[in-house]
Structure formats: C-alpha cells, structure tokens
C-alpha positions in Angstrom: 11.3 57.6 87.2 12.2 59.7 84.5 10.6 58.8 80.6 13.6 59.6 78.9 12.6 57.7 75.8 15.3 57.3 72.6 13.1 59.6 70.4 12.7 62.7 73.4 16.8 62.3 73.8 17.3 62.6 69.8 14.9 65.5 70.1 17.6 67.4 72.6 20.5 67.0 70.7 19.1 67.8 67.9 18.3 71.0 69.1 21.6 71.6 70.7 23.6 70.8 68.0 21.5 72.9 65.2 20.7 75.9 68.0 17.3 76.3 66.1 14.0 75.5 66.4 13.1 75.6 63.6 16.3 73.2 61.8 16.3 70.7 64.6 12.2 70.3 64.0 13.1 69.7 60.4 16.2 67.2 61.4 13.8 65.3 63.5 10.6 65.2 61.3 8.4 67.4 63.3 6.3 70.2 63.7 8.2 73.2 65.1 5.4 73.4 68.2 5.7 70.2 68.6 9.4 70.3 68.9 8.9 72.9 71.1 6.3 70.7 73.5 8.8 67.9 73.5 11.8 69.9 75.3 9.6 71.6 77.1 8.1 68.7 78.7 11.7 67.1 79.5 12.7 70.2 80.9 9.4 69.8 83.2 10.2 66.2 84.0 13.7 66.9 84.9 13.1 70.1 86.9 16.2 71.7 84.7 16.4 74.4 82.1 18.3 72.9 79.6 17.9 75.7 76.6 18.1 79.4 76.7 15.8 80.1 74.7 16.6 83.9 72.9 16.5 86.6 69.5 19.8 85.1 68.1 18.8 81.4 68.8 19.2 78.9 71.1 21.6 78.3 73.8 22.8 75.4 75.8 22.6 75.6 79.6 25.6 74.7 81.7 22.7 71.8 83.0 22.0 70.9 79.4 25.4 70.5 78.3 25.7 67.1 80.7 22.4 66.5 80.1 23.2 66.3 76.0 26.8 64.5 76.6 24.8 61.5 78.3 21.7 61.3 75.7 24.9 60.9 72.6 26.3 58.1 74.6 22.8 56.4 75.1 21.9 57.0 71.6 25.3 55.7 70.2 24.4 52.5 72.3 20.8 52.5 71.0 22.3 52.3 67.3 24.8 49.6 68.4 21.9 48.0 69.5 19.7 48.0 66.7 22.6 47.2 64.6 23.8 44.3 66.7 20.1 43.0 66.5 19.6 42.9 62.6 23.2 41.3 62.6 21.8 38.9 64.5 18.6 38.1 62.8 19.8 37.8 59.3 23.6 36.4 59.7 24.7 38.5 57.2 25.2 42.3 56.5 24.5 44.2 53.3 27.3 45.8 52.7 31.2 46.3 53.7 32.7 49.9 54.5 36.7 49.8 54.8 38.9 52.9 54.9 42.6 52.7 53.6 46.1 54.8 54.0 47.5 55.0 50.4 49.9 52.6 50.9 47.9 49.7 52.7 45.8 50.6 49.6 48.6 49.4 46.9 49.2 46.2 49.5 45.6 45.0 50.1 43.7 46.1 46.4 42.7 44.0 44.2 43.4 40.7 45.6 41.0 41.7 49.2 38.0 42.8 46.8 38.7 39.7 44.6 39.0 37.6 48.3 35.7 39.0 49.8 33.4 39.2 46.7 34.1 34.8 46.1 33.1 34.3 50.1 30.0 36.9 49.9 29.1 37.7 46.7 25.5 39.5 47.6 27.8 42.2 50.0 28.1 45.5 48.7 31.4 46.7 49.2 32.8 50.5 49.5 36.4 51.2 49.6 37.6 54.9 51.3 41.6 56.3 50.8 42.9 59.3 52.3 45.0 60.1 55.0 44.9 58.7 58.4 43.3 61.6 60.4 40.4 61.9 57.9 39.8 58.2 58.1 39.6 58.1 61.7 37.1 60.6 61.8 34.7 58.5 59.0 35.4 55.4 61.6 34.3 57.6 64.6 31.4 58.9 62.7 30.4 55.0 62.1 30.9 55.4 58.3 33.6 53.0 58.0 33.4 49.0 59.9 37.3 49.4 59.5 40.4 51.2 59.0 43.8 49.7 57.9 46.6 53.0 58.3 49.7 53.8 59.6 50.0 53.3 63.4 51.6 56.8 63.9 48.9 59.0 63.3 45.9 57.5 65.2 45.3 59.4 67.9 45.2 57.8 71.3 41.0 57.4 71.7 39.2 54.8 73.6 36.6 54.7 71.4 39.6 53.1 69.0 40.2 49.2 69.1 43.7 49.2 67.5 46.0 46.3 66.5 48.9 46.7 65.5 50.7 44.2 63.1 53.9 43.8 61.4 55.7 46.2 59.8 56.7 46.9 56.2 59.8 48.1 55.7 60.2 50.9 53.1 62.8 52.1 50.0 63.5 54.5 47.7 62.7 53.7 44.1 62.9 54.9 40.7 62.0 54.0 37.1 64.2 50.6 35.7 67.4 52.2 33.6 67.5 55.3 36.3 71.0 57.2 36.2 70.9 56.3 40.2 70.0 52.2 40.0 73.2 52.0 38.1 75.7 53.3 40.6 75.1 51.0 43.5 74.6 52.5 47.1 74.3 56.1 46.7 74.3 58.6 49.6 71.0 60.4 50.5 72.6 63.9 49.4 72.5 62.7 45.9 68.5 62.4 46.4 68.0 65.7 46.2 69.2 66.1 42.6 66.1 64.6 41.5 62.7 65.6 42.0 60.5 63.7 44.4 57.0 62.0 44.1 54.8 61.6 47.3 51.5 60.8 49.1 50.4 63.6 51.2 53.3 63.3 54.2 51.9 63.5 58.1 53.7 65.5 60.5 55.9 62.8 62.0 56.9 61.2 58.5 57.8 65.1 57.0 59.9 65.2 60.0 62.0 62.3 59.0 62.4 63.2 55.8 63.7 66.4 56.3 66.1 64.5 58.5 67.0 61.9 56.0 67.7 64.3 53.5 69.2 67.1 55.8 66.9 69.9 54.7 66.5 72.5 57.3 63.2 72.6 58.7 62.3 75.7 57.0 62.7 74.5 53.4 60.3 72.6 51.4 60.9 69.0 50.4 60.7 69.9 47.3 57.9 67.0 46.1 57.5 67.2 42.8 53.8 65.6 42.2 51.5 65.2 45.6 48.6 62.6 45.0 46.5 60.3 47.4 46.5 57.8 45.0 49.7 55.4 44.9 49.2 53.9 41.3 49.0 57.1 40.1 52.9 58.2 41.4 54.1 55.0 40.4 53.2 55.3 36.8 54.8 58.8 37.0 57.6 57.4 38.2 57.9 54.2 35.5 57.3 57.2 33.6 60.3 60.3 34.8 63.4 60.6 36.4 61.0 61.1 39.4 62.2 59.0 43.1 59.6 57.6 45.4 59.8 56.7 48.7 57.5 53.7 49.9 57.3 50.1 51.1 58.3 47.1 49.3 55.4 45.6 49.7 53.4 48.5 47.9 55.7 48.4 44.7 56.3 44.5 45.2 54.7 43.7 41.5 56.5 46.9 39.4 59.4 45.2 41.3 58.9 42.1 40.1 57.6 43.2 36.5 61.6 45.1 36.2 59.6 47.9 35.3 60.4 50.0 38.8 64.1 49.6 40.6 65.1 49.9 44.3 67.7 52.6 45.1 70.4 51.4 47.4 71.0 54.3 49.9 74.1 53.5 51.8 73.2 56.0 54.9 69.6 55.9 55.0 68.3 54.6 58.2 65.9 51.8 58.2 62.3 53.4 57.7 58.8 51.9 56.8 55.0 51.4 57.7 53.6 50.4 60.8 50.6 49.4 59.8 47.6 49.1 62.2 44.5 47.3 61.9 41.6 50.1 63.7 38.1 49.4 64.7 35.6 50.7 66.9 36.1 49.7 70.7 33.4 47.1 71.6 31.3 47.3 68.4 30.1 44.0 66.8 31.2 43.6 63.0 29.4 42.2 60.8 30.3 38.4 59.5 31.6 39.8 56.5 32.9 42.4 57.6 34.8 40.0 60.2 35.7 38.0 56.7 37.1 41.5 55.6 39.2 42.2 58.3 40.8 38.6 58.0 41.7 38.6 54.9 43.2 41.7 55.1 45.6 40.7 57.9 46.4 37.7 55.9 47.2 39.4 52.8 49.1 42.1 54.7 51.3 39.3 56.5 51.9 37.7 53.1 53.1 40.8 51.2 55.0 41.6 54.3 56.8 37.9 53.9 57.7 38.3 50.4 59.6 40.7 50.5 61.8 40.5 53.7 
C-alpha cells in the first residue's frame, strides 16, 4: 500500500502548479533538498515519473498530470474535513463570508447584517459585490460560504449547489418630477433621449437591452455612468435626468420615500432578476452561516412580496 500522506500530496501540487523548485519549497515551508527528497521518494513509491525535471523548470508528466488531478480532490476533501470537524467541536464559526450581485445587494443590505449580528453577535462578517462570474470563482476558491446572484450567469458546475427562488421583476426609473414620469406610458424609443445609468451588464442582459431599445448590435448602449455599486447610481439618478433600469425590490424605499418614480413603458416586455441562492455542492455550512443563508431567503421573499 501506497503512503500517500496529505502533506507528500500538497508537496506535488505544489510543485506542479509553481513549476519550481525552488517556489514550491518556499510555498510548502521546506528546504529545497528536502522538497526535492519528497517527490522523489513518491515517484519511487509509485514506480512513475511524475516531473520532468529541466534548464527552464519543471514539467508535468502526462502520468503526473492524473496523478496531481486526484491529490486536489483528496486535498479539497481533507480541508472539508478539517473544517467539518472544528464546526463540529465548537458549534459555532468565526466568521461569515457572503458574496452579492449588485442588485441582491440593495434587496438584502442593511436589514441581513442587522438580522445576523442580533442572532450571533461574536461572528465576524465579510460582505463581497461584483458581478456573478467573479463571485463564482471566490465561492469555488472556498472564499465565500455563499453567493446570492442572478441565476443566468452561473455556469453549469457540479461543484455548484444552486437554488433558485423567486423572481423580482424589474422597471425603468427615474428621479421624482422627471419630464418622462409625467406623460404616462411612454414607448421604449423615447428612452434613448436620455442617458442611461447601469451596473456592469452580462452578456445575456446586454443582449436584451439592445433588443428592448432596438439598438443594432454594433452600437453602444450608450450608459452614461457604469458602477458596481447600486446606491451609488441611484443617488445619481435622484440626482439627473439620468434612467435606470432595475428591480422593484432594489429601489423599493426611494420608491416609497417619492424621491425615485417608476417609468411606465407601454411596449417593454416583462424583464427582471432571477435570483439564485449558490453554494458549494455537499459542503457543510457553518450554523451561522446556515442563519445567513435563511435570513437571506426570507428577506428576499419579503421584498419580493411587497412589491408585486
């Protein structure tokens, strides 16, 4: 039977994925002989040749690649492990890491924080916003527990536990007093007389737009301001003549302040988030981190209510 211990396996990743000695002895806190001894003495064990060892560096054997695919699994596992073992012995985890689209962002923030801090006051919690691509890749990379984004852009991964839930429809808005609250339903075409505010657009939503507003796929949308951040556009937009496209549910309290107005678009097609809820496949959370994802659904379903 082969001693392929946790620590040797590290040792030949490590080295595959820096292709140096010398930077994968440093990544795994040893000597650069003994590095050396290490792989050496798997390659012995295993009666492969899983490095090319060369001038320019170090290369991966067609053996080794296989060999370095299976030691990631087992040492994702091993972490799960260790993880699932402290979770266990102190019924409680230190901190809470949640990723947000920008709009699930305005729907969920402050009122989750608020939520989460009175049930676990001791957890530290970190809050992530950006697009969904970049946050899949932070929940893949086991720097998020979860991610709450539009179901359209997560990629289909079984490594992703996805749920979806229900859907918030979305508007176009503008500051109260705007030229184009006052007119009643409006067509889309007269959208494009005023400039436009956004959150950075995925492929599939640009697509739509473009659509919506009949611009030829060639031409620009013509977005005005661009930002991650939602509070940011809509204080632009309280602010300018500027339109912005979004959910109800993210503008519900400008909405019900009279300080932002809902365009009626007589031919606009009936558009809007689906949100998803996203974890990782078969990975335990931690019991506030189960509290987080919760609450979130809850306050989610609620916004989502008020404003059918």
């Amino acid at each position: 039977m082969h001693d392929l211990s946790v620590r040797r396996l590290s040792h030949v990743v490590a080295l595959a994925e820096e292709r140096s000695f010398a930077r994968a002895a440093e990544r795994v806190h040893l000597s650069q002989p003994a590095l050396s001894r290490s792989i050496q003495a798997i390659e012995e064990e295993l009666g492969l040749r899983l490095f090319d060892r060369a001038v320019r560096g170090v290369a991966v054997t067609q053996a080794g690649k296989a060999v370095v695919e299976r030691a990631r699994r087992v040492l994702f596992e091993a972490s799960c492990l260790t993880r699932d073992v402290e979770l266990l012995k102190s019924h409680e985890a230190g901190e809470v890491r949640m990723g947000f689209g920008p709009y699930p962002t305005m729907v969920l923030m402050p009122d989750l924080l608020v939520a989460l801090s009175r049930r676990h006051p001791a957890v530290e919690m970190k809050v992530s916003v950006n697009q969904g691509m970049q946050m899949v890749e932070m929940l893949l990379a086991e720097q998020l527990d979860f991610l709450v984004t539009d179901r359209r852009v997560l990629p289909d991964n079984p490594a992703l536990a996805i749920k979806s839930l229900k859907r918030h429809d979305g508007g176009w808005f503008a500051r109260a007093g705007h030229p184009l609250t006052r007119r009643g339903a409006v067509s889309t075409a007269v959208l494009r007389d005023f400039p436009l505010v956004s959150v950075p657009l995925p492929p599939f939503m640009r697509a739509a737009v473009h659509r919506l507003m009949k611009i030829r796929s060639h031409e620009s949308i013509g977005v005005q301001l661009e930002c991650n951040d939602l509070q940011v556009l809509k204080s632009f937009v309280e602010q300018t003549d500027a339109l912005l496209f979004g959910t109800v549910s993210s503008v519900r309290r400008e909405l019900a302040a009279g300080t932002i107005e809902r365009i009626e678009v007589a031919d606009s097609p009936r558009m809007g988030l689906d949100i998803a809820l996203v974890v990782l496949a078969e990975r335990t959370m931690s019991p506030a981190g189960e509290v987080a994802v919760t609450l979130a659904q809850e306050l989610l379903a609620d916004a989502q209510k008020a404003n059918v």
